[in-house]
C-alpha positions as MATLAB code, in Angstrom:
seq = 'XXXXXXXXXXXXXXXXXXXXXXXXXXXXXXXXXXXXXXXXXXXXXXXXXXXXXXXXXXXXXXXXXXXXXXXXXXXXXXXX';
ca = [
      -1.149  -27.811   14.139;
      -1.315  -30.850   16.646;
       2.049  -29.952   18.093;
       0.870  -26.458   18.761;
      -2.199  -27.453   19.711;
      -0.337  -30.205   22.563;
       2.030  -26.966   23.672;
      -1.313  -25.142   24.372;
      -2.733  -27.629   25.947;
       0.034  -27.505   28.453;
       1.547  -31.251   27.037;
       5.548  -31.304   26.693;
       7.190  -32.042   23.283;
      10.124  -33.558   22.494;
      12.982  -32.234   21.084;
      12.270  -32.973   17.501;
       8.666  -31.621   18.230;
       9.879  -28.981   19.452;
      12.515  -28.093   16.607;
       9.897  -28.905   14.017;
       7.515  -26.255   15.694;
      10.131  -23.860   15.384;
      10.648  -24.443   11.793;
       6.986  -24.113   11.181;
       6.296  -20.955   12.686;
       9.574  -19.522   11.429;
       8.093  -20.446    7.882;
       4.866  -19.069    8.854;
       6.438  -15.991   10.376;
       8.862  -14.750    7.275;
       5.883  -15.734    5.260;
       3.364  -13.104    6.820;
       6.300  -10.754    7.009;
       7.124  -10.900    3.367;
       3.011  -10.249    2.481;
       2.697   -7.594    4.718;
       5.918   -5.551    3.288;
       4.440   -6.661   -0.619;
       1.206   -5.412    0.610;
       3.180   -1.868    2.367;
       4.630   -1.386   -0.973;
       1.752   -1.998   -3.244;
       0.038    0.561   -1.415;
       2.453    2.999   -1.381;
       3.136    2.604   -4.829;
      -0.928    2.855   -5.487;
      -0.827    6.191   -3.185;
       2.059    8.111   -5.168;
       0.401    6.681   -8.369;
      -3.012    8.728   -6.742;
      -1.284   11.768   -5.855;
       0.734   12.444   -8.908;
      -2.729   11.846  -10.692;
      -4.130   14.287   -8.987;
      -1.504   16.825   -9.098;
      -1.342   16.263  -13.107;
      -5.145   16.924  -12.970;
      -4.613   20.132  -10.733;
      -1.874   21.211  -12.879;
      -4.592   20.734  -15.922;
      -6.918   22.548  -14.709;
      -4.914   25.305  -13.828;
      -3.595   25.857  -17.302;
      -7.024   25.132  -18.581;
      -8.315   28.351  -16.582;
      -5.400   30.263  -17.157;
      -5.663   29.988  -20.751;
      -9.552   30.710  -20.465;
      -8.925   33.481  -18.553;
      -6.049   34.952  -20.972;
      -8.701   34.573  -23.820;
     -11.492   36.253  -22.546;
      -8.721   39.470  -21.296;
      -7.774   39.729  -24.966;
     -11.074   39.491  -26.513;
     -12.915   42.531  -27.649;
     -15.612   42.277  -25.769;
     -14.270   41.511  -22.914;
     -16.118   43.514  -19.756;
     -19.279   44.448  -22.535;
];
């Protein structure tokens, strides 16, 4: 933090300042990158997870009314 804070600040570093900057925010870099693609994924994988809930409900409910409706057009007193 002090090194980046002396680049800021306009200050030069030497060369093993400089390399061990690098490092650091290479670290810091592949770090964030490798959360945000575990964080991509776990929400894509939560989405799909949604939507094939919801389909299986749809589907559910379609039978459900199909079979309701089926019932009540072989029933005697169907239409009084």
């Amino acid at each position: 933090m002090k090194l980046l804070s002396r680049l800021v600040q306009g200050r030069n570093l030497s060369r093993r300042e400089h390399n061990l900057l690098v490092r650091a925010l290479g670290r810091t870099l592949t770090l964030t990158l490798s959360l945000t693609l575990t964080l991509t994924l776990t929400l894509t994988l939560a989405l799909t997870l949604t939507l094939t809930l919801t389909l299986a409900l749809t589907l559910t409910l379609t039978l459900t009314l199909t079979l309701t409706l089926t019932r009540c057009a072989c029933s005697p007193t169907w239409g009084g």
